[in-house]
C-alpha positions as CSV (number, residue, x, y, z in Angstrom):
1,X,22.0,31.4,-25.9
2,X,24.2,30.9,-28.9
3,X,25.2,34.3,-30.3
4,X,26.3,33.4,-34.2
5,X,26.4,36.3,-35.9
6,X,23.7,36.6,-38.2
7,X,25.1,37.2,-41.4
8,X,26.0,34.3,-44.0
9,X,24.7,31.6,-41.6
10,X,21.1,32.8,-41.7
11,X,20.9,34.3,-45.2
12,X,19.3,31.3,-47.8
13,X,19.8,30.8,-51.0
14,X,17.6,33.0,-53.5
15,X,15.3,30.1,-55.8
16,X,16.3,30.6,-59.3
17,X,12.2,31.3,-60.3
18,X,12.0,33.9,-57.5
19,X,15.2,35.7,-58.6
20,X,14.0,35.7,-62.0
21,X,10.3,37.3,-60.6
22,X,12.2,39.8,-58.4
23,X,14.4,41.0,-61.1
24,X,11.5,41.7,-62.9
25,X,10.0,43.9,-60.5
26,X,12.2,46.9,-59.3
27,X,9.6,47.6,-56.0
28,X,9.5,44.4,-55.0
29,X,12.9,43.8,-55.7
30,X,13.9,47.0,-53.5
31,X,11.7,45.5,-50.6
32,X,13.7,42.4,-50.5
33,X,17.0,43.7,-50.6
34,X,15.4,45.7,-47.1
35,X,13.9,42.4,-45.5
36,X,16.0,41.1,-42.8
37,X,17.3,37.8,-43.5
38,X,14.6,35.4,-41.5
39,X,12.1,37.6,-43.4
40,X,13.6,36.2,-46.6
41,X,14.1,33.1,-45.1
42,X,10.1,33.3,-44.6
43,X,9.1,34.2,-47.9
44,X,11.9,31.3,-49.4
45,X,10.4,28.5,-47.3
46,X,6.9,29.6,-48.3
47,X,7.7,29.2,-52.1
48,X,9.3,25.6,-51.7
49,X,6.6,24.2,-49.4
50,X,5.1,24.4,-52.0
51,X,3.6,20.7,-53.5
52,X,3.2,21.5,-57.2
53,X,4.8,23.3,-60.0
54,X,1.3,25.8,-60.4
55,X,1.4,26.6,-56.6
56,X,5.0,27.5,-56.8
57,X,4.7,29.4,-59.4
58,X,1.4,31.1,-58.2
59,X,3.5,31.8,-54.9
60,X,6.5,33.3,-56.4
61,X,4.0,36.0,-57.9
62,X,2.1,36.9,-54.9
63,X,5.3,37.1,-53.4
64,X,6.9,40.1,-55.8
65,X,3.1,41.3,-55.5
66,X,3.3,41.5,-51.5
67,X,6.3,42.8,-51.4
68,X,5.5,45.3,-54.2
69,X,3.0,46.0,-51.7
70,X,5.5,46.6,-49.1
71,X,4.8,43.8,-47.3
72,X,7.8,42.0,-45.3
73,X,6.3,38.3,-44.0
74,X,4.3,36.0,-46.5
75,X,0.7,35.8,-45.3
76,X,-1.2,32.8,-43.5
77,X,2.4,31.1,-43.0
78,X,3.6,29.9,-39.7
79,X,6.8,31.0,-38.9
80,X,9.6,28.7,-38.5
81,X,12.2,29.8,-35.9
82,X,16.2,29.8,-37.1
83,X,17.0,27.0,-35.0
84,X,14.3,24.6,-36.4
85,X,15.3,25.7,-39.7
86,X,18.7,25.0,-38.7
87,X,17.9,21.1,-37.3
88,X,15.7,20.8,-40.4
89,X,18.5,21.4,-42.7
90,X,20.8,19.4,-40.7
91,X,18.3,16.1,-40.3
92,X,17.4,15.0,-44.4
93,X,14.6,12.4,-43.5
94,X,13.3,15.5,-41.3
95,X,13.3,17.5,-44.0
96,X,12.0,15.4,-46.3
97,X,8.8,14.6,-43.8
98,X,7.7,18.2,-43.3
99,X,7.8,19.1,-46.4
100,X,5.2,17.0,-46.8
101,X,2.9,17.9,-43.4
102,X,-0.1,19.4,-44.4
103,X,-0.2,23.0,-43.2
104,X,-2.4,22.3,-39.6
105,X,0.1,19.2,-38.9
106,X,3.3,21.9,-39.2
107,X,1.4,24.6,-37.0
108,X,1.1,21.9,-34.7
109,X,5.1,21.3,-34.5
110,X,5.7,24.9,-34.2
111,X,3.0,25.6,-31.4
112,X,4.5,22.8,-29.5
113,X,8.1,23.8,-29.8
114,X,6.8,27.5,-29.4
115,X,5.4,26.3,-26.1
116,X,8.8,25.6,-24.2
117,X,9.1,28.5,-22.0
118,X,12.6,27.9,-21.6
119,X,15.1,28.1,-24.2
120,X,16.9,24.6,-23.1
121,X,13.4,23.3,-23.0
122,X,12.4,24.1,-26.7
123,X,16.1,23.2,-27.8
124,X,14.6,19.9,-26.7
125,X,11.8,20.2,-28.4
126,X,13.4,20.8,-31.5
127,X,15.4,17.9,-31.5
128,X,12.5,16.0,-30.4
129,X,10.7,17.2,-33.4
130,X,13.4,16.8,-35.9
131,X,13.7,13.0,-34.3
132,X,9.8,12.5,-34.4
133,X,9.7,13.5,-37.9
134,X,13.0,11.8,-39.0
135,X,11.2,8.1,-38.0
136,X,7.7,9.1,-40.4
137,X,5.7,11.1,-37.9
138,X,3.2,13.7,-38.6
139,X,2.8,15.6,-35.3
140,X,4.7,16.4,-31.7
């Protein structure tokens, strides 16, 4: 198990639009600055997966309205783990090719990874995945 320390490693980059939005709104604002950094991480990759401008923007207000609402994960959104967020990041074609998977074909790649039992085992899986969607693919 690799023990990073979670600090500047995990904590993404605020999106220009939603730091405008949260500034904007003290509660919600509040709530963020509480939300542990995957949390954020959550609600971020949420916003940019995202396909148009009106979604986005649509997004970036239910956001500061859920967490207004004290809410700390973005609804109906499959949670990537850190180290598939990681790969992603690392891997550009991979990146680029899930951010275009339709939601179903994404929950797919995460329950498969999710599956491994073992943590060497979903390591493997998650290069697999990064590799499978690197080359065009749309599911594990």
């Amino acid at each position: 198990m690799n023990h990073r320390s979670a600090g500047k490693q995990s904590e993404a980059k605020v999106p220009t639009d939603l730091g405008k939005a949260l500034a904007a709104a003290p509660k919600a604002k509040a709530q963020w600055k509480d939300l542990t950094p995957i949390a954020r991480r959550d609600f971020i990759s949420w916003i940019d997966s995202a396909k148009q401008a009106e979604t986005r923007k649509r997004r970036v207000g239910k956001a500061c309205s859920m967490l207004a609402a004290g809410k700390r994960r973005p609804c109906c959104y499959s949670i990537v783990s850190f180290d598939f967020y990681t790969a992603l990041n690392s891997s550009p074609k991979a990146k680029a090719q899930w951010s275009i998977l339709m939601p179903i074909e994404r929950r797919d790649f995460i329950g498969w990874m999710d599956a491994a039992e073992q943590p060497k085992a979903n390591k493997r899986r998650i290069e697999k995945a990064c590799a499978l969607l690197a080359a065009g693919r749309r599911g594990p």
